[in-house]
C-alpha positions in Angstrom: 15.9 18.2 -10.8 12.2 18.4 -10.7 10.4 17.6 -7.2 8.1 15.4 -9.2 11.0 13.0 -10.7 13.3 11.8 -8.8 16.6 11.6 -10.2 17.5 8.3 -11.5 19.5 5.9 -14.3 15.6 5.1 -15.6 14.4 8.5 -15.6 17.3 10.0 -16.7 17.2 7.5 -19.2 13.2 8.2 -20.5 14.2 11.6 -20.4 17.1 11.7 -22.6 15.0 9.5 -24.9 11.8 12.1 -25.1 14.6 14.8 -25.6 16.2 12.9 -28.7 13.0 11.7 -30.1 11.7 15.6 -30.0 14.8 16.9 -31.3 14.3 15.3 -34.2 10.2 15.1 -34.4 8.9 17.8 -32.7 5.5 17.4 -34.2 4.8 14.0 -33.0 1.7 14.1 -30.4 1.6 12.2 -26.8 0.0 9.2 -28.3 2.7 9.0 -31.1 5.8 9.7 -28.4 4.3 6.7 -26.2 4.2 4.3 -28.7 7.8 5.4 -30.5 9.5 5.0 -27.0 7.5 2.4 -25.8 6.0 3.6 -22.7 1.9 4.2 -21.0 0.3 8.0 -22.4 0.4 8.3 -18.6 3.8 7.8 -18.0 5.1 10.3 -21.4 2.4 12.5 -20.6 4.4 12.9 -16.7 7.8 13.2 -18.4 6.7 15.5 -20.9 5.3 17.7 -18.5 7.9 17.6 -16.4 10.6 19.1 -19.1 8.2 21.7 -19.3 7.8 22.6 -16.0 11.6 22.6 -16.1 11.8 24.8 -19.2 14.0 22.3 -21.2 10.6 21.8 -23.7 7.9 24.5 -24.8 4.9 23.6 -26.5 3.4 25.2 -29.7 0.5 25.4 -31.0 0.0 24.6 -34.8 -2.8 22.9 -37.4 -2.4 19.8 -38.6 -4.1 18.3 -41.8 -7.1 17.4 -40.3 -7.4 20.7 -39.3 -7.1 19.9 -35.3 -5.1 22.2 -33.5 -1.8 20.2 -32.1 1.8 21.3 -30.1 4.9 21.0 -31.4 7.7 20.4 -28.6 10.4 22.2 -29.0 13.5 21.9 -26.9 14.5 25.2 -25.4 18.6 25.9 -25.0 18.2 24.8 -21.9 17.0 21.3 -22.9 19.6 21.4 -25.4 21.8 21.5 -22.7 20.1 19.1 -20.8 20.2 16.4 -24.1 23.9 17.0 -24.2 24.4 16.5 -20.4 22.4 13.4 -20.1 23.4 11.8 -23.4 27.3 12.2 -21.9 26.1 10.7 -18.1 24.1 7.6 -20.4 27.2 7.2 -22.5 29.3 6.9 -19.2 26.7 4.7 -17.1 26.4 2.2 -20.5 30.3 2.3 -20.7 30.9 1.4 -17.4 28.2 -1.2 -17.5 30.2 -2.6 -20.5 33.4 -3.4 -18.7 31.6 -4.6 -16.2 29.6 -7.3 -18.0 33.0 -7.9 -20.5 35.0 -8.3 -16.7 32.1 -10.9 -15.7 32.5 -12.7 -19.2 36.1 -13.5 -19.0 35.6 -14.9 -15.4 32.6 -17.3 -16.6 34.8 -18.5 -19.3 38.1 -19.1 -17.2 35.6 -20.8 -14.8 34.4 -22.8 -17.8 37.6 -23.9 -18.8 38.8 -24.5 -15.3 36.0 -26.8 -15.2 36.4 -28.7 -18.7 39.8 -29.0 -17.7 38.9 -30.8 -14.6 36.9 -33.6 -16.7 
């Protein structure tokens, strides 16, 4: 993991997103990835540049229409493999956050009942 980002459920998390998003629109610029995922230019602008700095992301150059040069950010195979990796740890952390939340459902509502019960 990158020195710069420590590794974490939230980063992980931004980072899986910025991979998905760019998988599908590689063209979109900082300013468009920051509002799509919701997040500060700074804070996209870090993660961005840190999957570059880890080689899961290359930028290319390329003109758009109003004839201003732009990147498109590509995922390498290594951020391919990355995507993969931290879509299945997500999956896993959600799931397990799932049973835990259904687990702490079905005590409130025994506790309810106890309690209307008692009444």
């Amino acid at each position: 993991m990158n020195e710069l980002i420590p590794p974490s459920p939230d980063i992980d998390a931004t980072q899986l997103a910025l991979l998905r998003l760019l998988a599908e629109q590689p063209d979109l610029s900082q300013r468009e990835l920051s509002k799509v995922l919701g997040l500060s230019l700074g804070k996209t602008h870090y993660v961005l540049h840190a999957l570059l700095n880890k080689g899961l992301v290359k930028a290319r150059n390329f003109r758009r229409n109003d004839n201003k040069l732009a990147y498109a950010y590509l995922l390498t195979p290594a951020g391919l493999r990355e995507k993969l990796n931290l879509t299945r740890q997500f999956l896993a952390r959600k799931e397990a956050e799932f049973d835990q939340l259904r687990t702490t459902i079905a005590g409130l509502r025994a506790e309810l009942n106890g309690l209307a019960e008692e009444q």
